[in-house]
C-alpha positions as CSV (number, residue, x, y, z in Angstrom):
1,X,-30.9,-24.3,48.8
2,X,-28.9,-26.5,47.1
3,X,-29.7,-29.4,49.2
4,X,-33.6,-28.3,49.0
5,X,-33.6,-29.0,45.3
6,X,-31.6,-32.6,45.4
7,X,-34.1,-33.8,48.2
8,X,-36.9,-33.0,45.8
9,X,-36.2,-36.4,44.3
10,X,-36.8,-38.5,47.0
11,X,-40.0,-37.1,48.2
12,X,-41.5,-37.3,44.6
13,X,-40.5,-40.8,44.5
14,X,-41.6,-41.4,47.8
15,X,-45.0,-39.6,47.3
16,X,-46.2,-41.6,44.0
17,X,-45.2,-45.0,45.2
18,X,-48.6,-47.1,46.7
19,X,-47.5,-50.4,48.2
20,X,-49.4,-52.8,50.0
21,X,-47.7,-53.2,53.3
22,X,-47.9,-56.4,55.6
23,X,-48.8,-55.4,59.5
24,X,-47.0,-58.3,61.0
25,X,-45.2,-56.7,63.7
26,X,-44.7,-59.6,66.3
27,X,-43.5,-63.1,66.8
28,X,-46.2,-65.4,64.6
29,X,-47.6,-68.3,66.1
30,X,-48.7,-71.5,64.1
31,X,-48.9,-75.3,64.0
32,X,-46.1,-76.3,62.3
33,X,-43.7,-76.4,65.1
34,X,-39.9,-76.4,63.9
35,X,-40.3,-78.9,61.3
36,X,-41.0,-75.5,58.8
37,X,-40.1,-72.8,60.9
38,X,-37.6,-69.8,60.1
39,X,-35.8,-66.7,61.7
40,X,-34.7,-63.6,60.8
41,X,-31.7,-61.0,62.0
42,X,-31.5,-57.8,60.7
43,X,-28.2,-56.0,60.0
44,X,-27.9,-52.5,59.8
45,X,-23.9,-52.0,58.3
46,X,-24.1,-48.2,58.4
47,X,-20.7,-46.0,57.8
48,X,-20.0,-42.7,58.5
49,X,-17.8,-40.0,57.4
50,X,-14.4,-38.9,59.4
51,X,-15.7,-35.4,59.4
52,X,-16.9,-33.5,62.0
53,X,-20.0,-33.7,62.2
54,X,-19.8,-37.0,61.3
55,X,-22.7,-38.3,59.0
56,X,-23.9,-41.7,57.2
57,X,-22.7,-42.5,54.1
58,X,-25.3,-43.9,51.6
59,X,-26.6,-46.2,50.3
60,X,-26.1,-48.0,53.7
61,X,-25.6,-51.6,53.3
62,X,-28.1,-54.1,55.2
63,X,-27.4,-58.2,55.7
64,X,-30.6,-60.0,56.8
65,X,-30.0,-63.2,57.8
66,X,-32.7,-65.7,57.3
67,X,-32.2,-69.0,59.1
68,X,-34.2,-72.7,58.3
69,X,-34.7,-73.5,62.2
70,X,-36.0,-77.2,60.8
71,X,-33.9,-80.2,62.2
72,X,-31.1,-80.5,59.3
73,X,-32.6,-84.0,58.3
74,X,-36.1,-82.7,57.3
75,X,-35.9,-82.5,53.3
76,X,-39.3,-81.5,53.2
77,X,-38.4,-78.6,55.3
78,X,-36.0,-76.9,53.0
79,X,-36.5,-73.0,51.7
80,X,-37.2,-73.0,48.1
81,X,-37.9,-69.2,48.0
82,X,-38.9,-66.2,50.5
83,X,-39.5,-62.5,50.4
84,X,-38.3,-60.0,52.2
85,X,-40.3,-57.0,53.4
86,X,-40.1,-53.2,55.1
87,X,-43.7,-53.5,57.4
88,X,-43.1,-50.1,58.4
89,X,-41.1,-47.7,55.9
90,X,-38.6,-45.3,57.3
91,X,-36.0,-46.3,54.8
92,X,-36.6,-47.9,50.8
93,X,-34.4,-50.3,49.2
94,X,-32.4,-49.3,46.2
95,X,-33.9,-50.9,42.9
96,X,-31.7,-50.1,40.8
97,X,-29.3,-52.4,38.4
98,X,-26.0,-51.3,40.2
99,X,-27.1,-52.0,44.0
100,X,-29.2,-55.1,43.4
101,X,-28.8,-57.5,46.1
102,X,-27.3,-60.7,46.2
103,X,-27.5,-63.7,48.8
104,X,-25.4,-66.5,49.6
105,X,-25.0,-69.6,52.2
106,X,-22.1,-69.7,54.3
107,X,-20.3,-67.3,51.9
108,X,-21.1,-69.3,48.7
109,X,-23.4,-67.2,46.1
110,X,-27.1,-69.2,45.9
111,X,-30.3,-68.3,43.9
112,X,-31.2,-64.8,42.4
113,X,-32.2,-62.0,44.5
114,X,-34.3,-59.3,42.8
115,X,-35.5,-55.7,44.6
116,X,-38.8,-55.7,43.0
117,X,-40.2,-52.7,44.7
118,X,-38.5,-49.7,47.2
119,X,-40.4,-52.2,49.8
120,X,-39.7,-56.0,48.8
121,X,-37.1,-58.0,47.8
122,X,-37.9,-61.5,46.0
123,X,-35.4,-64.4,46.4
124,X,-35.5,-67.8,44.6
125,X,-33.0,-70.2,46.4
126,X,-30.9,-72.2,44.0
127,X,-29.4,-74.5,46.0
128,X,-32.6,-75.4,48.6
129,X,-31.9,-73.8,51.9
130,X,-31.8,-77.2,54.3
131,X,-32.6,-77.1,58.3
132,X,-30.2,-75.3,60.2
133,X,-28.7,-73.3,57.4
134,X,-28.5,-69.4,56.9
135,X,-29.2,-67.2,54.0
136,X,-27.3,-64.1,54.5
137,X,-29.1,-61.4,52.0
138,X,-26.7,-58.6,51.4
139,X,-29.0,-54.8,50.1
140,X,-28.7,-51.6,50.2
141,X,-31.4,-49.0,51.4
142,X,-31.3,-45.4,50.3
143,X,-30.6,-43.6,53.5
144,X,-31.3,-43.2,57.7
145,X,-34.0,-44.2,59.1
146,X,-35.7,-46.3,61.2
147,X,-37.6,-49.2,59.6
148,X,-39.4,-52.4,60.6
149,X,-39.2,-55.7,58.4
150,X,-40.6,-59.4,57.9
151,X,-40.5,-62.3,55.9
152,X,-42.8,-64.5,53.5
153,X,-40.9,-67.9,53.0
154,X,-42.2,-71.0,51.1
155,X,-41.0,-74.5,50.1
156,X,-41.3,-74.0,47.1
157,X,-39.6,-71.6,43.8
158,X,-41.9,-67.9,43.4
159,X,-43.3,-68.3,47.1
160,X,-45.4,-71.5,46.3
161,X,-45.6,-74.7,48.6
162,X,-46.1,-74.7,52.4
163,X,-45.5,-71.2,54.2
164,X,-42.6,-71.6,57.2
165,X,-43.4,-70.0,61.1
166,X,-41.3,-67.6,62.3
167,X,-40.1,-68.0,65.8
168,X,-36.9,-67.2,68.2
169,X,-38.2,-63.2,67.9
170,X,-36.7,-61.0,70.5
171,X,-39.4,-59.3,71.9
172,X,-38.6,-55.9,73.6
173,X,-41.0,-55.9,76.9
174,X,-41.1,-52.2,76.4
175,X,-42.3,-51.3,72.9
176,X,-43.5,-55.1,72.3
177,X,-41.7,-54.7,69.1
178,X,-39.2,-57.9,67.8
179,X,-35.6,-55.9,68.4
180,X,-33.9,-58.7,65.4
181,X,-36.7,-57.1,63.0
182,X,-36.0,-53.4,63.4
183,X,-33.4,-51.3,61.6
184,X,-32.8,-48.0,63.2
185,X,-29.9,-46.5,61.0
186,X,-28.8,-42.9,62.6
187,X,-28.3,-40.1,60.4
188,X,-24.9,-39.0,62.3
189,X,-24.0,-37.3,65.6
190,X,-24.2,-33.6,66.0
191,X,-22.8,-30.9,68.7
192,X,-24.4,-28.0,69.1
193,X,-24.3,-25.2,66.3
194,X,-23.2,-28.3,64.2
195,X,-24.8,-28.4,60.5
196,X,-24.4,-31.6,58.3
197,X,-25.3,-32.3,54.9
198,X,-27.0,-35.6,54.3
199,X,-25.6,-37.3,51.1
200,X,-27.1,-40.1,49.5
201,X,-25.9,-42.2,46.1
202,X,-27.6,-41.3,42.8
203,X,-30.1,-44.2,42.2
204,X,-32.4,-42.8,45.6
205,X,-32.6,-39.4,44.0
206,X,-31.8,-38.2,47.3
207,X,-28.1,-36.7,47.5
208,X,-29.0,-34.1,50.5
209,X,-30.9,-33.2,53.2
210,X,-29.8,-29.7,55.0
211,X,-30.0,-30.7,58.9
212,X,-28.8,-28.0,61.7
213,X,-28.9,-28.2,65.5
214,X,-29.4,-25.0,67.4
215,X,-26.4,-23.4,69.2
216,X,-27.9,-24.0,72.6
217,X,-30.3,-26.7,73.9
218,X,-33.8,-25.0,74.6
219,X,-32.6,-24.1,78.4
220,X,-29.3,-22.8,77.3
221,X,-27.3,-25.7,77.9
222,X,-25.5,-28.0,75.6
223,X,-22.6,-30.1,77.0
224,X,-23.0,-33.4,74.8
225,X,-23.5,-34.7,70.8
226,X,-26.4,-36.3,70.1
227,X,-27.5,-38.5,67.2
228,X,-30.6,-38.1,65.4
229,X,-32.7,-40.0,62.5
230,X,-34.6,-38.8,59.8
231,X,-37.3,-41.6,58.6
232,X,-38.7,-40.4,55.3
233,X,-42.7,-42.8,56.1
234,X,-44.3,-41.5,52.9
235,X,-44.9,-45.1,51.8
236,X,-47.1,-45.5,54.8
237,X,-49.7,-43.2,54.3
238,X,-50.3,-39.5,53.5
239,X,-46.6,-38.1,53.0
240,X,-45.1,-38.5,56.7
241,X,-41.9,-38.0,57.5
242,X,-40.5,-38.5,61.7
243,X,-37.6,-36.7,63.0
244,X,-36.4,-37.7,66.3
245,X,-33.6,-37.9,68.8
246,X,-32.5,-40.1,71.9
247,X,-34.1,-38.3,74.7
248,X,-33.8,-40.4,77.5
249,X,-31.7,-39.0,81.1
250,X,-28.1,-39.1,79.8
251,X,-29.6,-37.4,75.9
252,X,-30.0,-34.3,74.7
253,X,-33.7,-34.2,75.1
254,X,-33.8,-30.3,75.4
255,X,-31.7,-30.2,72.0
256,X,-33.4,-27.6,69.2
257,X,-33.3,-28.8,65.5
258,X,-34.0,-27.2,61.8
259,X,-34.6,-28.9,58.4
260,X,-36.5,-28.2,55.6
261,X,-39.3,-30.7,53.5
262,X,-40.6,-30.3,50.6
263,X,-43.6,-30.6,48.5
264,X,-45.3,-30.7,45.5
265,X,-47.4,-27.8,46.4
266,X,-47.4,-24.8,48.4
267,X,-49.8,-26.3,51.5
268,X,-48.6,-25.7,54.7
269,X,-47.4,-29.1,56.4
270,X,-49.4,-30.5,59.4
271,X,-47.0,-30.9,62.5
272,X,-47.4,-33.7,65.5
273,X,-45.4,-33.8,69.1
274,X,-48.2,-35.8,70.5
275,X,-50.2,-39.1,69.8
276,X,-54.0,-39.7,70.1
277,X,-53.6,-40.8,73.6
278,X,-51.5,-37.8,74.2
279,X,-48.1,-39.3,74.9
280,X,-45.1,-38.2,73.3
281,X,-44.6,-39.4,69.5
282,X,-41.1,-39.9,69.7
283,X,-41.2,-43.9,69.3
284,X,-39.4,-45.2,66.6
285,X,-41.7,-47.5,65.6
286,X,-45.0,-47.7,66.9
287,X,-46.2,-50.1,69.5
288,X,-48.5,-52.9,68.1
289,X,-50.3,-53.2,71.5
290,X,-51.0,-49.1,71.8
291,X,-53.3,-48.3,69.1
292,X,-53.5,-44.5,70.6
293,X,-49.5,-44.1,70.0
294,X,-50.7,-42.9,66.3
295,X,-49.5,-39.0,65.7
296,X,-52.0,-36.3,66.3
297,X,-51.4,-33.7,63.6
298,X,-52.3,-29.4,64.0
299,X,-52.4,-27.3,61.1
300,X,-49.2,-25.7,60.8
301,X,-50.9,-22.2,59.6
302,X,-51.6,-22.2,63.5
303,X,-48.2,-23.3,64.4
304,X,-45.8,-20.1,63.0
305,X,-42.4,-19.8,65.3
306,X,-42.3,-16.6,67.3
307,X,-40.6,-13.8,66.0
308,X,-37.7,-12.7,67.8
309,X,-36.5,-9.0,67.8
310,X,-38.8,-8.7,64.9
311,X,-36.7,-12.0,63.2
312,X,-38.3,-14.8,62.0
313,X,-36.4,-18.3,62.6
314,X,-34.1,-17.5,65.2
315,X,-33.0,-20.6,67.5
316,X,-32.8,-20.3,71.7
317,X,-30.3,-18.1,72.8
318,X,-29.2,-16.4,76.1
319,X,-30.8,-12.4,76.5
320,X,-29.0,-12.6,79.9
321,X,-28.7,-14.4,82.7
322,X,-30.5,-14.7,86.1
323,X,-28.2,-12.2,88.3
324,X,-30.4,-13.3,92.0
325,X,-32.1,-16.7,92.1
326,X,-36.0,-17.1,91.7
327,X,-38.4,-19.2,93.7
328,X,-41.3,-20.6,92.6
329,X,-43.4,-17.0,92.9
330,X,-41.1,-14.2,92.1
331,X,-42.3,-12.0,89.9
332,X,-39.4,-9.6,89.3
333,X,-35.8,-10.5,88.1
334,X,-32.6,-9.6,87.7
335,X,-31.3,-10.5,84.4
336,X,-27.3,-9.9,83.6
337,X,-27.4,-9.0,80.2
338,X,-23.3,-7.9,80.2
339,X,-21.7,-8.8,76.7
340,X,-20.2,-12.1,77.9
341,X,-23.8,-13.4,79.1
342,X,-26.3,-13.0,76.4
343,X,-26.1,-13.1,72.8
344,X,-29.4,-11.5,71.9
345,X,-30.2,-7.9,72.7
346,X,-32.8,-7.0,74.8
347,X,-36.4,-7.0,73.4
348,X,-39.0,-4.4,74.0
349,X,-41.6,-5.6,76.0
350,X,-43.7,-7.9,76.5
351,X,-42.0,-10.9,75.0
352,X,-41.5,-14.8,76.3
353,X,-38.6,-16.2,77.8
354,X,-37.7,-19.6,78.9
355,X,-35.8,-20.6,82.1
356,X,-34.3,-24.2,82.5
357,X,-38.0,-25.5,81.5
358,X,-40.1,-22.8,82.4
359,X,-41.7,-20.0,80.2
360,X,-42.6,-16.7,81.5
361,X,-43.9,-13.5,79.6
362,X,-42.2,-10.1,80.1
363,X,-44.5,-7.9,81.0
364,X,-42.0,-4.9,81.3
365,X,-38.5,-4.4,81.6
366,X,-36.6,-1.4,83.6
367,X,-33.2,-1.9,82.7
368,X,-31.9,-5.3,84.1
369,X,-35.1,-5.4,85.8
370,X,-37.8,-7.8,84.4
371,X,-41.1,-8.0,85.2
372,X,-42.6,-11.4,84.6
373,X,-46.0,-13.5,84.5
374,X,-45.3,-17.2,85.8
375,X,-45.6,-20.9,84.3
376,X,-47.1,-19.6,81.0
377,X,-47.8,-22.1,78.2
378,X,-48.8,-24.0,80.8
379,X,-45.6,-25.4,81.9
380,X,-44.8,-25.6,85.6
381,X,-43.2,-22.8,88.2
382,X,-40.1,-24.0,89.4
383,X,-37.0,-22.5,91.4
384,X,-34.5,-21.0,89.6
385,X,-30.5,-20.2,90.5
386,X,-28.7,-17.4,89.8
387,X,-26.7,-17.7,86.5
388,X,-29.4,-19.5,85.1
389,X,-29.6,-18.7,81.3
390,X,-32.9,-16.1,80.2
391,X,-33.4,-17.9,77.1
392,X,-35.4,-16.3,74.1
393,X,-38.4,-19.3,72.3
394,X,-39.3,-19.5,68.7
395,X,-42.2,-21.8,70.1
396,X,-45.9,-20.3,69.8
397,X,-49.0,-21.0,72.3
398,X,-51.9,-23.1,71.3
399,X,-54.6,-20.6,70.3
400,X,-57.5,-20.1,72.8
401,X,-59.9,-21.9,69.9
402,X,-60.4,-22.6,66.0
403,X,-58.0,-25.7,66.0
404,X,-58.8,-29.4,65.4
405,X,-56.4,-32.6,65.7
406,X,-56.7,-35.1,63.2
407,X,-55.2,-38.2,62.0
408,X,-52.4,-38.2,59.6
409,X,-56.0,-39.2,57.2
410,X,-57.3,-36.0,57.7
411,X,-60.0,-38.1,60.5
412,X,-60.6,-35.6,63.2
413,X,-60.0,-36.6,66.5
414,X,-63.7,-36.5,67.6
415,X,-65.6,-37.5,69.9
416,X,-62.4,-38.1,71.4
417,X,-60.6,-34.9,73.4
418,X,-57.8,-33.2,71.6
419,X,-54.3,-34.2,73.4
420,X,-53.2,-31.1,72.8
421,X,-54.4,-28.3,75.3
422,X,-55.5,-24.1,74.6
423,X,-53.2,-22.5,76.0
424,X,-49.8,-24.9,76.0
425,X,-46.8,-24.7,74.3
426,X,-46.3,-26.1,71.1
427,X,-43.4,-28.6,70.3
428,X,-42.7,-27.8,67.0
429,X,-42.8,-24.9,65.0
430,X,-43.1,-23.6,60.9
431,X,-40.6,-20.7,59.8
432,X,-42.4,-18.2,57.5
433,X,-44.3,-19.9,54.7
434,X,-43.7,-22.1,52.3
435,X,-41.2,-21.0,49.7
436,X,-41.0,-21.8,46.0
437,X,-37.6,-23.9,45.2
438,X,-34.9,-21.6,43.4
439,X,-34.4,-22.5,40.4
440,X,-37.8,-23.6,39.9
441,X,-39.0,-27.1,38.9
442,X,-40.9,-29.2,36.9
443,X,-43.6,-29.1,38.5
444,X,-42.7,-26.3,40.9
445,X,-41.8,-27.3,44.7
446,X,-42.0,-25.3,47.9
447,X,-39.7,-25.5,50.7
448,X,-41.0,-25.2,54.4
449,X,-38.4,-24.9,57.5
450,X,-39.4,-26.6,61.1
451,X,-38.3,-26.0,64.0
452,X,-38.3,-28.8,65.9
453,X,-38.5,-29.6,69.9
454,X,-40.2,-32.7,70.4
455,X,-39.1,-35.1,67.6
456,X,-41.7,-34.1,65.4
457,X,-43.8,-36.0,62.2
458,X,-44.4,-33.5,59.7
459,X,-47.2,-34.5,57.1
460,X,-46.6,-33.0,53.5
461,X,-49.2,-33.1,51.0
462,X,-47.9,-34.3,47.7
C-alpha cells in the first residue's frame, strides 16, 4: 500500500499536464536536400539493480544525438538552436533544477539546454553546430517506458531561421516506425512468483509502483524470466497507461501479471486487449500506417476476475493434473489432484478450468472424475496429454449483451462491429472495486488491481 500512495504523484502530475504533441512519426521528406538536413539517435542508458528481480534504476539517463548531415563547408548550414520532443509519451523528462540536461560537441560543453515541459527540451547552441558535427544531449526521464521522439531544428537562436530535413531514419518494415527515434526502456526482468518494486528519484513524484508476476504462466508453465514495461501515456489523451511484455515464440506470452493504478476518483477503469481492427494491442508504439491499431476499451464494471473457491484475486494455479490424455471430444477426465500436483483444492461444481490454452467448464465432479463442456470462451478444442496442468482462471466471459467498445474518447465504436465477441474470454481482468488509498489523501485516491493477460491499456479517469 505503500507503493499505492507514492505512485499517486505521478499520475496526478501526469493527469493535469495538457501538451500539444507533434504526430511526426516517420522519416520527413523536403526540398532542401543535405545542404540543411539533420539526424537523430536515440540512447536509452538504463541501469538496473543487482537484485533479484532485478529492476531499473531511475531517473534513467537518455543521450540523443543530433547530427548536422550538411557538407562541413556550408556555413549557412550550421544549427543555431533545436528542440527536442516525446511524439508519443510513455516516459516524461525530469524538469527539475537537479536533473536538467546538458549538451556538448565531441565532449566539449556548448549552449544551454533547458527541459521546459515533462515533453520538450529547448537547446540554444553556443558554438553553431557546423556540417558533419554531433550534438550529444545528455537527460533524464522519470521512469520505464516506451516513448517515441523528434526534433524541431533551425539556423537560427529560439528556433528561428530556416527549419533543417531529417533524413537517414531507420525505418522498421514491420511497425513502419523509425527504430533511431524510439526509446523502449524495460522496467526489469521477472521469474515467476517474482514481485519488484519500481523506484523512481524524488523530482517525478513517482518512487514506486507495486508489480507481481503470477506463480505460473496461464497454462501452468513457467520455465523462463521475462521483461516487461510499464508506459504511464496520460499525456496523450484521457489518462492511459499500457502494460506489456515480449510475447513473441521464445517469450513468455502465457505469463499472468498484477499491478495496481490509481485515480483521482473512485470510477472503475476501462480495460483494452484488442484494437479497433481487432488485433492484439500489444505494440509498443503504434503504427502510423494502421489507423485501426488504436485500443478498444470495455467497461471494467463488466470485466470483474472470477472468483476462485469463493476468493477474489487469485492468480492460475494447478487443481490437478490430467491423469489420461484428452482428445479433442472427451468429455470426462481424470484429474490427479494428489498433494504434489495441485495447489488449489478442489471447487464445487460447476467452475472453469483452463488446459494448455483451452477453457472448459466443470459441469460435475465425482471424485477425480470431471465432467466437462468443451472450447468455452470461445477458444479452440485441442488434444491434451496426460500430466497436463488443470489450471484454475480469474478471467471472466464477455456478457451475452449490454456492453459497448469505445475509444479511449469515450467515441463508441459504431457503426463499426465491436472486436470483441459475446461469449469470448476476456484478456484482462479488475480485482474487487476500487479501494480508497490508506491513509487517505488530499484529495482522496482509489486504488484498482488488474489482472492482466494480454498486455493490457487501462484508462483511468482523473
Amino acid at each position: 500500500m505503500n507503493g499505492l500512495r507514492k505512485l499517486i504523484g505521478l499520475l496526478a502530475v501526469f493527469a493535469c499536464a495538457v501538451f500539444a504533441l507533434p504526430g511526426i512519426v516517420v522519416a520527413k521528406g523536403g526540398s532542401n536536400g543535405t545542404d540543411k538536413a539533420y539526424s537523430l539517435v536515440m540512447d536509452e542508458q538504463a541501469t538496473y539493480t543487482n537484485t533479484l528481480p532485478p529492476a531499473v534504476i531511475a531517473p534513467v539517463k537518455v543521450v540523443a544525438f543530433l547530427r548536422n548531415e550538411a557538407p562541413p563547408s556550408t556555413s549557412a548550414s550550421n544549427v543555431g538552436s533545436f528542440e527536442l520532443l516525446i511524439t508519443n509519451p510513455g516516459v516524461t523528462i525530469l524538469t527539475d533544477a537537479a536533473h536538467q540536461p546538458t549538451g556538448a560537441v565531441n565532449g566539449v560543453p556548448n549552449g544551454t539546454a533547458v527541459a521546459t515541459s515533462p515533453t520538450r527540451i529547448l537547446v540554444t547552441v553556443g558554438a553553431p553546430l557546423k556540417g558533419q558535427q554531433t550534438y550529444a544531449l545528455t537527460f533524464w526521464v522519470t521512469s520505464c517506458g516506451d516513448a517515441l521522439w523528434d526534433a524541431n531544428v533551425r539556423t537560427g537562436a529560439s528556433l528561428s531561421g530556416d527549419t533543417f530535413t531529417r533524413i537517414k531514419d531507420n525505418i522498421d518494415p514491420s511497425t513502419h516506425l523509425a527504430t533511431n527515434l524510439q526509446t523502449l526502456i524495460s522496467c526489469g526482468t521477472m521469474a515467476c512468483g517474482d514481485t519488484v518494486d519500481l523506484v523512481a528519484d524524488e523530482a517525478s513524484q513517482s518512487p514506486e509502483l507495486v508489480v507481481m508476476r503470477g506463480p505460473f504462466n496461464s497454462d501452468g508453465a513457467c520455465s523462463a524470466t521475462s521483461t516487461f514495461f510499464a508506459s504511464n501515456k496520460l499525456l496523450t489523451a484521457n489518462g492511459q497507461v499500457h502494460f506489456r511484455w515480449p510475447v513473441g515464440d521464445a517469450d513468455q506470452k502465457l505469463a499472468v501479471w498484477t499491478y495496481a493504478v490509481v485515480s483521482t476518483n473512485s470510477s472503475v477503469p476501462k480495460l483494452a486487449w484488442l484494437n479497433k481492427d481487432g488485433s492484439k494491442a500489444s505494440a509498443a508504439l503504434p503504427d502510423p500506417t494502421q489507423p485501426g491499431q488504436v485500443p478498444a476499451y470495455l467497461d471494467g464494471s463488466i470485466l470483474q476476475c472470477q472468483l476462485t473457491n469463493g476468493q477474489p484475486g487469485v492468480l492460475p494455479q494447478p487443481f490437478g493434473v490430467l491423469s489420461n490424455s484428452a482428445n479433442q471430444n472427451t468429455t470426462t477426465i481424470k484429474v490427479n489432484t494428489s498433494p504434489q500436483n495441485a495447489i488449489l483444492p478442489t471447487p464445487a461444481a460447476p467452475f472453469d478450468i483452463v488446459i494448455g490454452t483451452e477453457r472448459m467448464h466443470v459441469t460435475n465432479v465425482q471424485g477425480t472424475t470431471w465432467t466437462v463442456e468443451r472450447h468455452t470462451g470461445l477458444t479452440a478444442a485441442d488434444n491434451h496429454p496426460a500430466g497436463a496442468k488443470v489450471m484454475s482462471t480469474p478471467l471472466p466471459l464477455l456478457p451475452a449483451s449490454g456492453f459497448q467498445a469505445t475509444l479511449a474518447d469515450n467515441t463508441p465504436l459504431v457503426p463499426a462491429p465491436s472486436p470483441y465477441t459475446f461469449g469470448k474470454q476476456a484478456q484482462v481482468c479488475i480485482v474487487g472495486a476500487p479501494t480508497p488509498v490508506v491513509p487517505a489523501t488530499n484529495p482522496p485516491t482509489w486504488s484498482t488491481t488488474i489482472m492482466d493477460l494480454s498486455d493490457a491499456w487501462v484508462r483511468v479517469s482523473q
